[in-house]
Residue, then its C-alpha position, 0 to 999 in steps of 0.5 A: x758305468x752303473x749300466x750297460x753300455x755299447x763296448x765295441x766287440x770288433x771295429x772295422x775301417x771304411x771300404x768301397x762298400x761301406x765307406x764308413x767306420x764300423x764296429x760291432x756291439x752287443x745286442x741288448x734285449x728290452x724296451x726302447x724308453x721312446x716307446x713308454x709314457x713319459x709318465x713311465x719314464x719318470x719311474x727311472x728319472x733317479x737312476x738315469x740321473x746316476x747314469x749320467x753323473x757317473x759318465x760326466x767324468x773329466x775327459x783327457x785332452x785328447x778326447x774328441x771334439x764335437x761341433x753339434x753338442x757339448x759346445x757354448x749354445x751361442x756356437x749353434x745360434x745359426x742353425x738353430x735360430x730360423x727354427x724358432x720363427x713360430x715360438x717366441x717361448x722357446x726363443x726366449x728359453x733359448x736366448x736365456x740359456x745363450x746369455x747365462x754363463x758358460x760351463x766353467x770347468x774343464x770338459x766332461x765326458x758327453x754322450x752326445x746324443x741322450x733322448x729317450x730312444x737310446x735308453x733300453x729298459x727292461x723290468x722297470x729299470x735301465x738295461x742300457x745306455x746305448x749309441x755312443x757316436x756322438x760322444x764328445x768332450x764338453x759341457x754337460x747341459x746338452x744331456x740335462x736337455x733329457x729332463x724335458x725331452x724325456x720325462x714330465x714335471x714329475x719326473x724332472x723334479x726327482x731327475x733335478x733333486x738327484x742332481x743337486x749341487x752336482x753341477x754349476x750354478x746356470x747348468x739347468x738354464x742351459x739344459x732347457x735352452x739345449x732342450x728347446x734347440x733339440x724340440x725345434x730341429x725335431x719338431x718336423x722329423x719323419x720318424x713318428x717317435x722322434x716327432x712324438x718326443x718334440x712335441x712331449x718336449x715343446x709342450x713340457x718347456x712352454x707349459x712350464 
């Protein structure tokens, strides 16, 4: 990876206090990219584009599978669909992305959960990609959803042209509806950032 990722430094099995897996990783100093401009966060749209490519690598049969992320979009229609009750917009980017073709290639390393607050920063570029719990094996085009979770048409535009030809032919169609799925779930999330980032994205997908 072309930056720092989270390696385990130790891990631990769950116990009556703690009734959960547990691991210990380094400490990365710098800025939460949640916590800057979007406008800002355009300035690192190539260099996460190479972050990403460089992690969505052919993973082994025995990686894990994950319900939420990295599967066909028709998989999370029942969760998802309720949420678009009051945006006909993002229902019809949803509904795109469930009718454009499936990834057609072997499953992909995901991380699983790529928005703007597991990016850390520092001097003007990406320190880290951390939170790798959800790292899964699948379809790529829920971690493309960061180009309009996370930067503006600006940014999206150099994020996409870094990433030209990498992918198939519909993975954009599908990136947007994952985008418009995360933005709707998010959009009555109690933490302010999380909030701040569906509404950034909302307005990203439907002023378009």
């Amino acid at each position: 990876m072309p930056v720092a990722v989270p390696a385990p430094l130790a891990v631990g099995e769950p116990g009556e206090s703690f009734p959960w897996q547990w691991s210990i990783v380094p400490w990365f100093s710098g800025t939460p990219a949640s916590a800057v401009d979007p406008q800002a966060r355009d300035d690192i749209a190539v260099e996460f584009a190479q972050v990403l490519l460089a992690l969505h690598t052919p993973a082994p049969s025995e990686a894990p599978h994950n319900p939420v992320r990295g599967v066909p979009l028709a998989a999370r229609a029942a969760a998802v669909e309720p949420r678009f009750i009051d945006s006909p917009r993002l229902r019809e980017i949803w509904q795109h992305g469930c009718d454009a073709p499936t990834w057609p290639n072997p499953p992909v390393w995901v991380h699983g959960d790529v928005h703007p607050g597991n990016l850390v920063l520092q001097s003007g570029g990406i320190q880290a990609l951390i939170d790798f719990g959800d790292m899964c094996a699948g379809d790529p085009a829920c971690a493309l959803a960061i180009a309009w979770l996370g930067f503006t048409a600006v940014g999206r535009a150099r994020f996409m042209a870094a990433l030209e030809g990498e992918y198939d032919p519909h993975i954009w169609t599908r990136a947007q509806a994952w985008a418009a799925a995360i933005a709707a779930l998010l959009a009555d999330a109690d933490d302010a950032w999380l909030h701040a980032m569906s509404a950034h994205a909302v307005a990203e997908l439907t002023e378009a």
